[in-house]
C-alpha positions in Angstrom: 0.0 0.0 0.0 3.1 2.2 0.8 4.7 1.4 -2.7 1.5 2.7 -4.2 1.0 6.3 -2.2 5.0 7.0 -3.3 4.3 5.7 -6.9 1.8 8.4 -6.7 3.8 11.0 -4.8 6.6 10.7 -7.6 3.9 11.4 -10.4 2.4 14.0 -9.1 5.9 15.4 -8.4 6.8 15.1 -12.1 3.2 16.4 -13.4 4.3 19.6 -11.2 7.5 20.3 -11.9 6.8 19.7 -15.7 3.6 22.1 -15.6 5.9 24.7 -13.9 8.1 24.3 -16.2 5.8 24.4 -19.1 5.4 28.6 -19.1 8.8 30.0 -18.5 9.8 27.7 -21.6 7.1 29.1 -23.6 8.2 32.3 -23.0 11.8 32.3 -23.3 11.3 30.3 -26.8 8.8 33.5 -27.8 11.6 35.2 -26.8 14.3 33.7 -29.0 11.9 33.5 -31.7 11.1 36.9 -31.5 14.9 38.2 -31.2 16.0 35.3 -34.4 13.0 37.3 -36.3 14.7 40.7 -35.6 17.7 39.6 -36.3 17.4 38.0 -39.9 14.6 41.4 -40.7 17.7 43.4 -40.0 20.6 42.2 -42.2 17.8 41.9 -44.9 17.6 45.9 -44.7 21.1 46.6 -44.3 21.0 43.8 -47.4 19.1 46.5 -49.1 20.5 50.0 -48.2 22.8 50.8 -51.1 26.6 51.3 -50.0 28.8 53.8 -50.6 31.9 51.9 -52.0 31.4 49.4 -54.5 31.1 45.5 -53.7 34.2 43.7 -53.2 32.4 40.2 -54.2 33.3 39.6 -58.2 31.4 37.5 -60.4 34.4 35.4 -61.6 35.7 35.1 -57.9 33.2 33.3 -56.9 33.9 29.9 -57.4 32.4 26.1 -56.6 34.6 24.5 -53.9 36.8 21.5 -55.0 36.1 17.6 -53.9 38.3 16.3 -51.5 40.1 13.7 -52.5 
């Protein structure tokens, strides 16, 4: 009868901790998500903006790796 009321014990501690856990994890992955988003909607506008020197990257310079032996 013990063995039973800790079985129980042990899953209720789990379901708690898990359910406690639940909503801090939620946030912080808005979070991330939300500061990833920012992140990639920023380079795509300094992508954009036109520069002032001229781009370094030529056509022919840009090449397709080599195999490895």
């Amino acid at each position: 009868m013990s063995s039973i009321i800790t079985l129980i014990v042990i899953a209720a501690a789990v379901v708690l901790g898990i359910a406690l856990a639940y909503l801090p994890m939620r946030l912080l992955l808005a979070q991330i998500a939300r500061n990833v988003s920012a992140f990639i909607q920023r380079q795509r506008d300094r992508r954009r903006t036109a520069r002032g020197t001229p781009d370094r990257r030529k056509d022919e310079d840009i090449q397709a790796p080599t195999p490895a032996p």
